[in-house]
C-alpha positions as CSV (number, residue, x, y, z in Angstrom):
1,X,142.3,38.7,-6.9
2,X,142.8,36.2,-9.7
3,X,146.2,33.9,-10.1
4,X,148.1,33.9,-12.9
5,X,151.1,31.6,-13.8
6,X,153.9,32.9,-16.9
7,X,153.9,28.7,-17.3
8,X,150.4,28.0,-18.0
9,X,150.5,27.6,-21.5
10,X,147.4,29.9,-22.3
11,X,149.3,33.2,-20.1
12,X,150.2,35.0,-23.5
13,X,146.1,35.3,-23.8
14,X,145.3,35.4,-19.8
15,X,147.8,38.7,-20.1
16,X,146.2,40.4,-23.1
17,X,143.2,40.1,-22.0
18,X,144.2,41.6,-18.3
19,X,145.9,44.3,-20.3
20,X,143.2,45.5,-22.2
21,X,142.9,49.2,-22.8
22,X,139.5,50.6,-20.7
23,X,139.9,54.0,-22.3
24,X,138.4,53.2,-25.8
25,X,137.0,56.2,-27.6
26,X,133.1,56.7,-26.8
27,X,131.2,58.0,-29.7
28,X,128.2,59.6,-27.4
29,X,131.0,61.4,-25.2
30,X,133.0,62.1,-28.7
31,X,129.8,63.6,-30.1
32,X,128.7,65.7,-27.1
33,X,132.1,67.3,-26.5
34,X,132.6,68.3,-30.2
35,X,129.4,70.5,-29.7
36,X,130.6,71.9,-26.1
37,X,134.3,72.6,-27.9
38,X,131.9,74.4,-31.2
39,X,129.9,76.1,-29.1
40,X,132.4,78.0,-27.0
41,X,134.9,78.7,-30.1
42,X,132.1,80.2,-31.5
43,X,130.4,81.9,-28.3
44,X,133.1,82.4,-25.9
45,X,132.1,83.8,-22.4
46,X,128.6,83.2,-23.2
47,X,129.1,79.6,-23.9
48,X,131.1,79.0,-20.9
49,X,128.7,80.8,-18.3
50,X,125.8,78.4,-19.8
51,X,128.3,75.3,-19.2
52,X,129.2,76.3,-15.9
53,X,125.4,76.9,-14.6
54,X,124.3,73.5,-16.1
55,X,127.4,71.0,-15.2
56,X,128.7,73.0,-12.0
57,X,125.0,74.5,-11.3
58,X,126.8,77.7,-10.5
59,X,125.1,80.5,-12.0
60,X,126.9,83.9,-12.9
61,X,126.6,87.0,-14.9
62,X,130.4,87.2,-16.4
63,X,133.0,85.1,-16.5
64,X,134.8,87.4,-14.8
65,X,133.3,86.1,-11.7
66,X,134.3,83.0,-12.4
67,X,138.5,84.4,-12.2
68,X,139.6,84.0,-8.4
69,X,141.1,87.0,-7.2
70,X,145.3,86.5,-6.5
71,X,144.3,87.3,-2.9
72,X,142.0,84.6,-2.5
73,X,145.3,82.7,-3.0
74,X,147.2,84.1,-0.5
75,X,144.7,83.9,1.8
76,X,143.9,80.3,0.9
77,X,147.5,79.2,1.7
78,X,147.4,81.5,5.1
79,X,144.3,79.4,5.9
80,X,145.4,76.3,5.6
81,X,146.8,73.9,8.7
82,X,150.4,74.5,9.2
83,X,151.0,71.3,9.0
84,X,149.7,71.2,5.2
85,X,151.5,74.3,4.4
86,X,154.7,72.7,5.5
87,X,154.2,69.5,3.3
88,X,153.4,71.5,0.4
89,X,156.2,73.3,0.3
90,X,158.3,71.0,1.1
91,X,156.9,69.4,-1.9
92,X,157.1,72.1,-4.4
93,X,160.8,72.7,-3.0
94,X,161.9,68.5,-4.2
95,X,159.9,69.3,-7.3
96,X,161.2,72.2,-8.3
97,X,164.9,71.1,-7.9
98,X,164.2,67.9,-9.7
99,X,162.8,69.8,-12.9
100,X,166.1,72.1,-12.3
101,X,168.0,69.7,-13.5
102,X,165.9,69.0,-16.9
103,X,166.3,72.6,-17.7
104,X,168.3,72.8,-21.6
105,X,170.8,75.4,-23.0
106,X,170.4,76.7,-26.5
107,X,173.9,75.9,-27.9
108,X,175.9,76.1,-31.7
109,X,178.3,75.0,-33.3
110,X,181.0,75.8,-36.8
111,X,181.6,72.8,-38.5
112,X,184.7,72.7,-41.1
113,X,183.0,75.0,-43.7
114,X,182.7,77.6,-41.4
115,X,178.9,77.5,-41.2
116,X,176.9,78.2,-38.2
117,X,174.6,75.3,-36.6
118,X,172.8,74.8,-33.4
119,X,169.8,75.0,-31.7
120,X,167.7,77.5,-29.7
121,X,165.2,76.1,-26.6
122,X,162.8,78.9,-26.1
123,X,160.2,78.0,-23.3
124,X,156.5,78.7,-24.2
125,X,154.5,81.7,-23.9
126,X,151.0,80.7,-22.0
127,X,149.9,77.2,-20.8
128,X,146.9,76.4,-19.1
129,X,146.5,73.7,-16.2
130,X,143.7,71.9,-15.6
131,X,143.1,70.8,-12.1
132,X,139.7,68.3,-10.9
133,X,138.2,70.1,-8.2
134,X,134.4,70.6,-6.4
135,X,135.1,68.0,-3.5
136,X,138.4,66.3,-4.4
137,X,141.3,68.4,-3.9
138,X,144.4,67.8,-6.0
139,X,146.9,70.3,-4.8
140,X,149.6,67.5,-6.0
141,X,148.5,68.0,-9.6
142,X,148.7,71.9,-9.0
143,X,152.6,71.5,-8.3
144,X,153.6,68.7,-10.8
145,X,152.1,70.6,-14.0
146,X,152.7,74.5,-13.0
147,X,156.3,73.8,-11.2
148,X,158.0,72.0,-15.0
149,X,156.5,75.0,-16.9
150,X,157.5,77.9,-14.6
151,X,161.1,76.1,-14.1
152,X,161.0,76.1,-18.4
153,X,160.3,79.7,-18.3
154,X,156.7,80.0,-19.0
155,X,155.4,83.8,-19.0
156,X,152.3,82.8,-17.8
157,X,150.3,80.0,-16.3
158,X,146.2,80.1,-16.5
159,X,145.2,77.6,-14.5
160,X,141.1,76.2,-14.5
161,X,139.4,74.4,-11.4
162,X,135.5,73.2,-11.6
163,X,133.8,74.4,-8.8
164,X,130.6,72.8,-8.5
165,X,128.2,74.4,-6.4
166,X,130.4,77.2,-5.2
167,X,132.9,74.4,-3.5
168,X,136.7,74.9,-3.8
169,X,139.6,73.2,-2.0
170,X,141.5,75.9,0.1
171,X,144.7,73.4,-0.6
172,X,144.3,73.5,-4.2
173,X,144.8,77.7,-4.2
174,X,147.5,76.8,-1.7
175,X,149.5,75.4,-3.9
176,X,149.2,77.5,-7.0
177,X,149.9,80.1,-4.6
178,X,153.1,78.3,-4.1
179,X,153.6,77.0,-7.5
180,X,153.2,80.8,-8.9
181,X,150.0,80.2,-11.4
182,X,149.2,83.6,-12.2
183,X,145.2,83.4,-13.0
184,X,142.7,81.0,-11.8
185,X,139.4,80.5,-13.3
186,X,137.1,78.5,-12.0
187,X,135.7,76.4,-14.8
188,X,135.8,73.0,-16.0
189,X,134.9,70.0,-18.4
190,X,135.1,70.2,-21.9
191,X,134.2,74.0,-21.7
192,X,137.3,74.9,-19.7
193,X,139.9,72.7,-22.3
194,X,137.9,74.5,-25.2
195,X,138.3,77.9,-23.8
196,X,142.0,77.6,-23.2
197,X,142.8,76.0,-26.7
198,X,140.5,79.0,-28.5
199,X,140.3,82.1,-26.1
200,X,137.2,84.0,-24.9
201,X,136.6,87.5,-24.2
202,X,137.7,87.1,-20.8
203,X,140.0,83.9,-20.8
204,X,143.5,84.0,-23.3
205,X,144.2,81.1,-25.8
206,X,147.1,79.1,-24.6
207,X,149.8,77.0,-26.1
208,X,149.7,73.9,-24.6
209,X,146.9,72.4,-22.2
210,X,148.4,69.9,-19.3
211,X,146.8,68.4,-16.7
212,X,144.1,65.2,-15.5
213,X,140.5,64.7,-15.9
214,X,137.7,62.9,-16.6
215,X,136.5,60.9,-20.1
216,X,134.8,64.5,-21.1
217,X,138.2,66.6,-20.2
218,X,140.4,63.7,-21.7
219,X,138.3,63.6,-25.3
220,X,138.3,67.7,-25.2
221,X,142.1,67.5,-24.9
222,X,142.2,65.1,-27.8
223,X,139.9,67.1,-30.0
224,X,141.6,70.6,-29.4
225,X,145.5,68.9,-30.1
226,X,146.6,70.3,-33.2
227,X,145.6,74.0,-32.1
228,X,147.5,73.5,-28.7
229,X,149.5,71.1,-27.8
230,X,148.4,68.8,-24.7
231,X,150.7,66.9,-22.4
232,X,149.1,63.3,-23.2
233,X,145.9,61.4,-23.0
234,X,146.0,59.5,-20.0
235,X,144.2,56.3,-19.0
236,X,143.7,54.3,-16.1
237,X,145.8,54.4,-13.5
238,X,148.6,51.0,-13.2
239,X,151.3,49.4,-11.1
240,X,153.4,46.6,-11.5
241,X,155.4,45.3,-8.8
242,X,158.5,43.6,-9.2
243,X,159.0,41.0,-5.9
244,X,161.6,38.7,-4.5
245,X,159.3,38.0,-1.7
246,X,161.8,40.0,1.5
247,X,159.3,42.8,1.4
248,X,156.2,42.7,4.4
249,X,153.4,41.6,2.4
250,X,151.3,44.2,4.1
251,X,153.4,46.8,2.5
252,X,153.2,45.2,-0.8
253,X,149.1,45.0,-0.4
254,X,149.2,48.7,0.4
255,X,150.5,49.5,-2.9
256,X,148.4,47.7,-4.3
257,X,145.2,49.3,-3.0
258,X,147.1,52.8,-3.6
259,X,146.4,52.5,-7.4
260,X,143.3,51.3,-7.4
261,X,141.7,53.4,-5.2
262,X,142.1,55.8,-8.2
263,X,139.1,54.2,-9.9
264,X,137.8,50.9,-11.1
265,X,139.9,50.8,-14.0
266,X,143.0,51.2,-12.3
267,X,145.3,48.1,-13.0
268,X,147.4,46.3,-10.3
269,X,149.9,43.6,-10.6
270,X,152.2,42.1,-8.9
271,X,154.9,39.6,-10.2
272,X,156.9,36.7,-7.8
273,X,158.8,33.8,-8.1
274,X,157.3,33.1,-4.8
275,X,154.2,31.2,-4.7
276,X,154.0,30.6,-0.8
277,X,154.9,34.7,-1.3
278,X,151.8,35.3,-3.3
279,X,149.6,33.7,-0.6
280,X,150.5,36.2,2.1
281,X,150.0,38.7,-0.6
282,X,146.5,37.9,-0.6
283,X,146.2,37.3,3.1
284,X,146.9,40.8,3.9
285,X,144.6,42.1,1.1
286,X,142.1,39.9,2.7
287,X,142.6,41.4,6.0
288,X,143.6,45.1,5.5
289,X,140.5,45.2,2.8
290,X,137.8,46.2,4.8
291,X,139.9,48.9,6.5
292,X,140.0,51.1,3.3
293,X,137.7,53.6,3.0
294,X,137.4,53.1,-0.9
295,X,136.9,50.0,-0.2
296,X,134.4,49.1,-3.5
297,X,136.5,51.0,-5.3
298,X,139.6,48.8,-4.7
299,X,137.6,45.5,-4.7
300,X,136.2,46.3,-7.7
301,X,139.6,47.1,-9.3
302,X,140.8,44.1,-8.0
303,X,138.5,41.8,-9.7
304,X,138.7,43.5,-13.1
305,X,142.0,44.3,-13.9
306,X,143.9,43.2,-11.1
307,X,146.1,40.1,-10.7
308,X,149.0,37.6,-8.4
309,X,151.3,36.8,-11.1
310,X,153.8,33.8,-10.3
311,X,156.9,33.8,-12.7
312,X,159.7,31.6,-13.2
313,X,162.4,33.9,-11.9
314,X,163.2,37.6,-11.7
315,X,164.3,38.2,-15.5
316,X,160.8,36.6,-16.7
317,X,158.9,38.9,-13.9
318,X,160.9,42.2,-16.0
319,X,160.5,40.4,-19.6
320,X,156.4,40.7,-18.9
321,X,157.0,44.4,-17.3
322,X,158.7,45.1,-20.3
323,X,156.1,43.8,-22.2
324,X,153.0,46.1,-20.2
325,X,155.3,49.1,-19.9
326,X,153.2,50.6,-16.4
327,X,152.8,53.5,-15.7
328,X,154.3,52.7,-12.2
329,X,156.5,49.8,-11.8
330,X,157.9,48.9,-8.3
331,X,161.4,46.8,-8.1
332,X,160.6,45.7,-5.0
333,X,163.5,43.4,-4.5
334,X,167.1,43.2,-3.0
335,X,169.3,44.5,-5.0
336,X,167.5,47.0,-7.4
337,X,170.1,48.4,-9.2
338,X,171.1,45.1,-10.5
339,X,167.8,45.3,-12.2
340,X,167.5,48.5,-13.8
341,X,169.8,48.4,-16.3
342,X,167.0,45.8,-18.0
343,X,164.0,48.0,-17.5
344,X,163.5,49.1,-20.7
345,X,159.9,50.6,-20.7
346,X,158.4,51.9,-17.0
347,X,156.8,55.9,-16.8
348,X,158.5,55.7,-13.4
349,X,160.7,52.9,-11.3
350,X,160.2,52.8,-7.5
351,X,163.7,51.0,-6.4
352,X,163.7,48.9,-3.2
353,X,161.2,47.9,-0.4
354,X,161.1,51.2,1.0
355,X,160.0,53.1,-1.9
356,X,156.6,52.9,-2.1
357,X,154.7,54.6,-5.3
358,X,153.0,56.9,-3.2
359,X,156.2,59.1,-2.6
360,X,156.5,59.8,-5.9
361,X,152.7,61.1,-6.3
362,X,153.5,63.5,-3.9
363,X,157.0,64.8,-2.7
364,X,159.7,62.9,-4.2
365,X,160.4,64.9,-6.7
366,X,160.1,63.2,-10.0
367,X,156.9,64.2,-12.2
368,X,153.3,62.1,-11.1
369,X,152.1,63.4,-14.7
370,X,153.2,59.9,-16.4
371,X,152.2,57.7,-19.7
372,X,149.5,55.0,-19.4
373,X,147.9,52.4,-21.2
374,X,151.5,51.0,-22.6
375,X,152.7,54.4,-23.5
376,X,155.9,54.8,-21.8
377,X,157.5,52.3,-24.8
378,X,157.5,55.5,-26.3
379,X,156.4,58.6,-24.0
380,X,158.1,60.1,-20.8
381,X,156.8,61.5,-17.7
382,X,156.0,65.2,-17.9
383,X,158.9,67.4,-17.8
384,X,160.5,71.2,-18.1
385,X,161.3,69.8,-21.7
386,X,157.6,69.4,-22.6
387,X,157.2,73.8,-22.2
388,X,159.8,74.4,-24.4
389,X,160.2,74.3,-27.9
390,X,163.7,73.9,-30.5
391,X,164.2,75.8,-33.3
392,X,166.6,74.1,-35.5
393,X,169.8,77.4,-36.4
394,X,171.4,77.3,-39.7
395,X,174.0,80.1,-41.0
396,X,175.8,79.1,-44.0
397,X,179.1,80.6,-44.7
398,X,180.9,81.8,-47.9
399,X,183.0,79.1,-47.2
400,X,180.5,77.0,-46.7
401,X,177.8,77.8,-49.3
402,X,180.0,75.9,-51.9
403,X,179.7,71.9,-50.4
404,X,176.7,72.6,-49.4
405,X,174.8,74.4,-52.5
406,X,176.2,71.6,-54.8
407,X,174.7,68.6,-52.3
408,X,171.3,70.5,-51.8
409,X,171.4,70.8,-55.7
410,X,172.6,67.4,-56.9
411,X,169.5,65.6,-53.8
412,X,166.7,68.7,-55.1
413,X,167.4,67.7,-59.2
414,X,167.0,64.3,-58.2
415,X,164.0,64.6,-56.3
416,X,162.2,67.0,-59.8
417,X,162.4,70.1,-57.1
418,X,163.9,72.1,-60.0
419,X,163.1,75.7,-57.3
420,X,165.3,73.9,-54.5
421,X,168.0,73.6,-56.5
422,X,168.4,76.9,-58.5
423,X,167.8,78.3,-55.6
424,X,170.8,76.7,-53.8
425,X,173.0,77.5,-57.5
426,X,171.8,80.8,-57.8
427,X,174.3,81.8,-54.3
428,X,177.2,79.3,-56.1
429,X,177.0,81.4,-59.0
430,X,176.8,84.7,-57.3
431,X,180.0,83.2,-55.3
432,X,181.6,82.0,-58.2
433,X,181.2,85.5,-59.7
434,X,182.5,87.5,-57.0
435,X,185.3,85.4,-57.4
């Protein structure tokens, strides 16, 4: 893992280049998934069972096939070890009363003319989840992108799963058992974003399309925004810890390793004014290394992107996490609350030694859906807030027409809107003639 030192007088360019984006746009992927998204906005059903048999190599004759029955689901969560059940639940229950409290009120108000204001939150009709499936099972994304949008309100959730070769996680139907998705088809790639953003015969159009996936699913979502909405379009996964140098460096490795096990993309950092700190840092990821089943995986991440940062003190470590803006960002220090009030840009903020990242991917509470790539300077994790929409309410009074039809005239006339503004006179005159 490569050192860095915030006094070297080439760091500014050591940093940038470390903080590189890996998620550039690829023109093949670009090319290939506008013909997948053409083909099944134009085909439908048809389009999505030739997808499924070539990508999953899971042949059908409907697409109706391809829905899972609602008792699959129950039975899938009946099946599952006890033990599992209990942690997913569990789960869902800290979720759901964390989004509880994001949950908005329409509300109004009269100001002194008498006219009515206000604004009406109105959760969304249909969303779709996408879930990775086949081998890896992700019942952790099942319950951090249904739970927000049934707590908004959401009539109904559609969520899709790949299921390559026939293979699907009894723990992902578990928890959208649990999370209350009311259809499940298995499908996925660019075929199952397109389907959800345009409809088929057998699978409805949504509003808004949420949830993780590969460069294919990721470059679907972006192509199909503008028809739905989508929650964002994520990158790599990233930490940044934040050290005095009290925490077990063994803990502090483990962290480490938990982001990039992800991929090889993933980014890890951690930032100390300790140097003697920073060496048992690397001890224990010399040691506990080769006991990680990903091991590659992390090794590789570590080489790339990863990186033993030394800083001058505790306010330079934040002044550089401020900079990055992770995705995850770990105080892992003393006194953490005497820090926060100078995060100014973090998707999430793990507070104290005993807060590991991990809790929060699974059963804190708190949303694991979060912005990447130096997004949270000016995106949030997912929320209830990101299923509802605001309509802005406006009811002008008698009383109130008057102020307000001679400023909207005076601003339209200036602006050569000459439509605007008679239309704002025509109601002063028909006031001024009651009168």
């Amino acid at each position: 893992m490569r050192r860095l030192d915030t006094s070297d007088v080439n760091f500014a360019g050591q940093l940038e280049q470390l903080g590189a984006s890996q998620d550039e746009l690829n023109p093949d992927v670009d090319r290939i998934v506008a013909d997948i998204v053409a083909d099944v906005r134009v085909r439908g059903d048809a389009a999505v069972i030739d997808y499924t048999a070539e990508f999953d190599r899971l042949a059908v004759s409907s697409v109706a096939e391809l829905k899972v029955p609602k008792a699959r689901l129950k039975e899938a969560l009946e099946a599952i070890d006890p033990l599992q059940r209990d942690a997913l639940e569990t789960a869902a229950d800290r979720v759901r009363s964390y989004h509880e409290r994001q949950k908005q009120d329409s509300w109004q108000y009269r100001d002194d003319g008498g006219n009515l204001l206000g604004q009406k939150i109105t959760a969304m009709h249909r969303v779709g989840i996408y879930v990775p499936g086949g081998k890896a099972s992700y019942p952790s994304s099942v319950l951090m992108n249904a739970l927000p949008a049934k707590v908004a309100g959401v009539a109904e959730i559609i969520m899709v799963v790949p299921s390559p070769h026939g293979e699907l996680s009894d723990l992902v139907l578990a928890a959208a058992e649990i999370a209350g998705v009311d259809q499940v088809f298995t499908i996925g790639g660019a075929q199952a974003v397109a389907a959800l953003a345009y409809g088929t015969e057998t699978i409805p159009a949504v509003d808004k399309i949420v949830g993780p996936g590969n460069i294919f699913v990721a470059t679907a979502k972006r192509q199909v925004f503008g028809k739905v909405g989508i929650d964002m379009i994520a990158g790599p996964s990233e930490i940044l810890i934040i050290c005095d140098g009290g925490t077990d460096p063994d803990w502090i490795a483990m962290d480490l390793f938990s982001q990039c096990e992800h991929d090889e993309n993933a980014q890890a950092l951690l930032l100390c004014p300790d140097s003697s700190y920073l060496d048992s840092v690397q001890a224990s990821i010399d040691r506990l290394l080769p006991e990680m089943e990903r091991e590659e995986i992390i090794r590789v991440s570590l080489k790339n992107r990863g990186a033993l940062i030394k800083t001058r003190d505790l306010d330079n470590a934040l002044a550089i996490s401020n900079q990055l803006a992770p995705e995850h960002l770990e105080l892992s220090v003393a006194d953490p609350e005497a820090l926060l009030p100078d995060v100014l840009h973090a998707g999430a903020i793990f507070m104290g030694p005993y807060t590991s990242e991990a809790l929060g991917d699974y059963c804190a509470g708190p949303n694991h859906v979060l912005p990447t790539s130096g997004t949270a300077r000016f995106s949030s994790p997912l929320g209830v807030y990101d299923f509802q929409t605001r309509s802005s309410v406006i009811m002008c009074s008698e009383q109130g027409v008057t102020q307000l039809g001679e400023v909207a005239s005076v601003l339209a006339r200036g602006e050569s809107l000459t439509a605007h503004a008679r239309s704002a006179e025509m109601r002063l005159a028909r006031k001024s003639g009651e009168q």
